[in-house]
C-alpha positions in Angstrom: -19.7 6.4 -34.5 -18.1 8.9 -32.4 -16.0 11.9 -33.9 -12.7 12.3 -31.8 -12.0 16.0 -31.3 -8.4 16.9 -30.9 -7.2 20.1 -28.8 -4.9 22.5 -30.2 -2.5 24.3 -27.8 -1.4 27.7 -29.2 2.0 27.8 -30.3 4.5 29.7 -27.9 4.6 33.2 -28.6 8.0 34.3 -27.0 9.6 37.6 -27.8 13.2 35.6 -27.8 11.9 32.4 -29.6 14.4 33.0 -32.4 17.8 34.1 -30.1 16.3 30.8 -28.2 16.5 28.3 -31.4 19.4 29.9 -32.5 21.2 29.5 -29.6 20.4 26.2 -29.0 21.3 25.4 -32.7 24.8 26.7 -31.8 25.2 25.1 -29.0 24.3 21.8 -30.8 26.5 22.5 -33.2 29.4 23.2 -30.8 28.9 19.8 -28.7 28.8 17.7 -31.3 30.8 19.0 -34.1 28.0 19.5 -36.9 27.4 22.7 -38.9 24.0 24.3 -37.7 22.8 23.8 -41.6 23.6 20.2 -40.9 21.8 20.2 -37.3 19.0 21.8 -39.1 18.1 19.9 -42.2 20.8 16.8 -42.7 19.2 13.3 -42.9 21.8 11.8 -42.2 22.2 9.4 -38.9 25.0 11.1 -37.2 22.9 14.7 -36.8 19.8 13.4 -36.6 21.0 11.8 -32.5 22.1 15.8 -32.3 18.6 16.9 -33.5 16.9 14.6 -31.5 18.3 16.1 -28.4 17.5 19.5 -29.7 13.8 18.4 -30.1 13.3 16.7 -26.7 14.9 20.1 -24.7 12.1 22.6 -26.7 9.2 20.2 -26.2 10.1 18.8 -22.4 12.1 22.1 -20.9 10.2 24.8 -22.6 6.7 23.2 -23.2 6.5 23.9 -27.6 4.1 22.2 -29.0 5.4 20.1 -31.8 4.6 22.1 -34.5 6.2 24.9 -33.3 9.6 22.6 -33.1 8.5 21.4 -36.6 9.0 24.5 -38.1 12.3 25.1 -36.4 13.9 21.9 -37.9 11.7 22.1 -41.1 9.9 18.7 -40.3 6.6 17.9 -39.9 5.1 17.1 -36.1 4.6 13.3 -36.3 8.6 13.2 -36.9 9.1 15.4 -33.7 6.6 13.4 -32.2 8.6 9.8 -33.0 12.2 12.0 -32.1 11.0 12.9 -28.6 9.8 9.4 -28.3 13.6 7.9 -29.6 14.9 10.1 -26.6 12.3 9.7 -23.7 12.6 6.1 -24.0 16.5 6.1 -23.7 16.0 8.6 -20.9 13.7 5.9 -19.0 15.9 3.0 -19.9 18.6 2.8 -16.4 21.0 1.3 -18.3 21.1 4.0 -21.5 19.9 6.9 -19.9 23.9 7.8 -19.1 24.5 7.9 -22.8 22.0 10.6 -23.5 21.9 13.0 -19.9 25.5 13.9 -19.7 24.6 16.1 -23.5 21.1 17.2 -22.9 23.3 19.0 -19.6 26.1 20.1 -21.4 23.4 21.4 -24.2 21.2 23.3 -21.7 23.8 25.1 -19.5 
């Protein structure tokens, strides 16, 4: 039997990572509506689409790892790993990906 080995990749050590989630936490908020508290921690369906976007622009546009994003939403990384999953596939579905793109730009300018 062979033991699989998994690679860790160091978590992000930026000076700004803070002023960086806490921005983009705003900005989440301010699209869509939500508290930040409620982009942060609700369960509920509504902010979880806004949280999902969130997740996908640390992990694709800044390269986190996913426990680094877990700890910003207070999740664990096989949730962030299903989240950015939820997104990439509407992202590479022709006929959805309008629904999603036009808020990940508004989000990240």
């Amino acid at each position: 039997m062979m033991a699989t080995t998994y690679r860790k990749k160091p978590i992000p050590s930026l000076e700004n990572k803070r002023t960086l989630t806490s921005n983009l936490i705003a900005s989440l908020a301010a699209h869509s509506g939500f508290s930040e508290e409620d982009i942060r921690k609700s369960r509920n369906h509504h902010q979880v689409f806004w949280r999902r976007l969130g997740i996908w622009i640390l992990l694709k546009d800044y390269g986190w790892t996913h426990q680094a994003v877990a700890d910003v939403f207070n999740t664990s990384p096989p949730n962030i790993f299903n989240s950015f999953k939820v997104i990439e596939k509407l992202l590479n579905d022709s006929t959805r990906r309008s629904s999603v793109l036009p808020y990940i730009n508004k989000i990240t300018d």
